[in-house]
N, C-alpha and C positions, 0 to 999 in steps of 0.2 A: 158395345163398349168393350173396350180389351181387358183382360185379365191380367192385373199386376205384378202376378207371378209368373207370367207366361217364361217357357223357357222353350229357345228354341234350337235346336241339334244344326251344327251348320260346320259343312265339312270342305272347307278350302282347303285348294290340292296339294301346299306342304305341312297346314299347320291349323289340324280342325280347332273350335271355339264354339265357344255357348253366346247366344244373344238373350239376355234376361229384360225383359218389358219392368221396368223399376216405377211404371206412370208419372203420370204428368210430362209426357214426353220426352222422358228420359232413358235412356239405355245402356245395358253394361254387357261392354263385350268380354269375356274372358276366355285366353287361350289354355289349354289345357297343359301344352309345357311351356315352361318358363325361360324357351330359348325362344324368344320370340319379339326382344329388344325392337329391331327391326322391320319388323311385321307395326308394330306399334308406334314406332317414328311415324313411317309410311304414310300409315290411319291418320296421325294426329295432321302430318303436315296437307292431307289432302281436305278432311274434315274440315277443316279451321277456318277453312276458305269457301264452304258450302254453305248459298245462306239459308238454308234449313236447318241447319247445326248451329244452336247458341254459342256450344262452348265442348270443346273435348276437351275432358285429363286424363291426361297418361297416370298409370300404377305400374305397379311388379309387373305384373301379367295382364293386367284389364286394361281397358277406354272405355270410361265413363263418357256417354254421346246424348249432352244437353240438347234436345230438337224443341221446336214449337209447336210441337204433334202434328203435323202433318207426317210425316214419317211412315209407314206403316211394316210389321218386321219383314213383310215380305220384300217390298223395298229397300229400306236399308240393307239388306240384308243381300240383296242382288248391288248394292251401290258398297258394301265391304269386298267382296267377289271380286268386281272390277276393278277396284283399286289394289288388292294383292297380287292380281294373276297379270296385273298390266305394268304397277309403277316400280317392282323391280328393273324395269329397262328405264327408268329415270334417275335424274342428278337430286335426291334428295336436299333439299336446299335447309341448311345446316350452318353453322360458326362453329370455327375453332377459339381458344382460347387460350392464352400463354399466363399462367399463375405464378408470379414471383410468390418466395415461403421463405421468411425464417426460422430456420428450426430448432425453436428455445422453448418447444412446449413442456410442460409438466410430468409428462408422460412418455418422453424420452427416452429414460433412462428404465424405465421399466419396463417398457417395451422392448426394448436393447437386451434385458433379463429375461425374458418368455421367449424369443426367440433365441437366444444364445449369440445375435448377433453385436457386431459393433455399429455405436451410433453413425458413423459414416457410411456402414452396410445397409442399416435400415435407409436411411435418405436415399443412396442408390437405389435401392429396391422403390422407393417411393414414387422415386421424380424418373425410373425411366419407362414405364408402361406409356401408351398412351389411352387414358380415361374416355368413356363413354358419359354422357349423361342420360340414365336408365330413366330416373322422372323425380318429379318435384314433391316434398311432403314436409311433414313435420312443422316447418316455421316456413314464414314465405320465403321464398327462393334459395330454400334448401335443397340441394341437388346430391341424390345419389348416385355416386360415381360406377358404373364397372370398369373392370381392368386392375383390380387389385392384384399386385404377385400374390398367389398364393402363401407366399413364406410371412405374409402378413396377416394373414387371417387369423383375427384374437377378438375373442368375445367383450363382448362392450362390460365396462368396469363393472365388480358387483354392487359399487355404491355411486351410482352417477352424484357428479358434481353439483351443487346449487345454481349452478352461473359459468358458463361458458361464454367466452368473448367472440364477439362479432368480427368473423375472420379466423377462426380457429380453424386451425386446419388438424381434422383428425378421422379413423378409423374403426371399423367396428363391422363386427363379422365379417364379409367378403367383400366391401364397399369401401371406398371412401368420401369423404365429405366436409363440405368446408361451413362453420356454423354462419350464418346470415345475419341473422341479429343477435344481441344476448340473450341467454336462453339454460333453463336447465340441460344435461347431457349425459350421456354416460360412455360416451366413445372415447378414445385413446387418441387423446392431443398430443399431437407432435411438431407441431409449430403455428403459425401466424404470418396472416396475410392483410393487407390493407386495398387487393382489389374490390370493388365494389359489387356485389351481391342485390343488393334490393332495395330499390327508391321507396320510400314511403309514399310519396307524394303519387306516384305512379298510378292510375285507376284501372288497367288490365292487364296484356302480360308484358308489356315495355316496362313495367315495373321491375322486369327478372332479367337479370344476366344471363343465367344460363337456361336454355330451354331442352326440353328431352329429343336427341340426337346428335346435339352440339358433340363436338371433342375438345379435349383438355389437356394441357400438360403442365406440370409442378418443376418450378424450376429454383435452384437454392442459392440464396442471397445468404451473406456474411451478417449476422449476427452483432 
């Protein structure tokens, strides 16, 4: 019987990682830096299609790797190996996504006040990166963006809101992110979108717009 705790030292050749035995056939990979976006796309899109693998999730830095215990970490663990050192020479299969925003959030003009800049600076700042989707959390198909300009980096409100609308589009520490459904928040809304986010009706992950590796880009509609 395996030990639930088990952890095990695993040193792939640009970006060593821990494999932790969670039981029930479950496993958490986590890589030790948090440049590893990519590394984790990889995982998720090869995984997913493994059918010993229930269900990967991507985090920050981890993949969560749902199996039906057959698994064993010394296997997975040669079957993560293979898929870093090989599918960098692949076309990662990925969507882009073009987001219309009007920017009439609440938090506009305050925002505009902590950076010192003008509301038409911050929008430029907003809408020209082009956004990653790092992984899903918080409410369903809530995606945390990278590719914030840094000149937007401001800590989430000190009194989050009660209710944030479905389609908000707002910021918060080095991320951005668009709210899914209604929802408490404490990010910095700076406008409003009416693409669609997340099917209720949906039973897996066709429920989600956006998936982790996907790209993104904010583009600004007239008010």
């Amino acid at each position: 019987m395996r030990n639930p705790s088990q952890t095990e030292q695993c040193h792939y050749v640009d970006e060593p990682y821990q494999l932790h035995d969670c039981g029930l056939g479950d496993w958490l990979l986590s890589f030790q830096s948090p440049d590893c976006a990519s590394e984790l796309t990889r995982l998720f899109q090869h995984l997913k299609t493994d059918p010993t693998v229930l269900e990967p999730v991507v985090g920050y830095d981890s993949l969560l790797i749902r199996t039906d215990g057959t698994p064993t970490s010394h296997s997975l663990t040669s079957k993560i190996d293979g898929i870093l050192k090989t599918s960098h020479r692949e076309q990662i299969s990925t969507q882009h996504h073009d987001i219309q925003v009007v920017y009439n959030g609440p938090d506009l003009e305050e925002v505009a006040e902590l950076t010192k800049l003008t509301t038409e600076k911050i929008i430029e700042a907003h809408t020209a990166p082009l956004y990653t989707v790092r992984f899903l959390g918080f409410s369903p198909g809530f995606a945390y963006l990278d590719g914030l300009d840094p000149i937007l980096h401001l800590p989430r409100r000190s009194t989050p809101r009660p209710k944030m609308a479905a389609g908000a589009v707002a910021i918060g520490a080095a991320h951005a992110g668009i709210y899914s459904i209604p929802s408490p928040g404490g990010w910095n809304w700076l406008g409003n979108t009416d693409h669609p986010l997340f099917n209720k009706n949906g039973l897996d992950a066709t429920a989600f717009t956006l998936h982790p590796g996907d790209t993104l880009r904010f583009h600004p509609l007239a008010s």
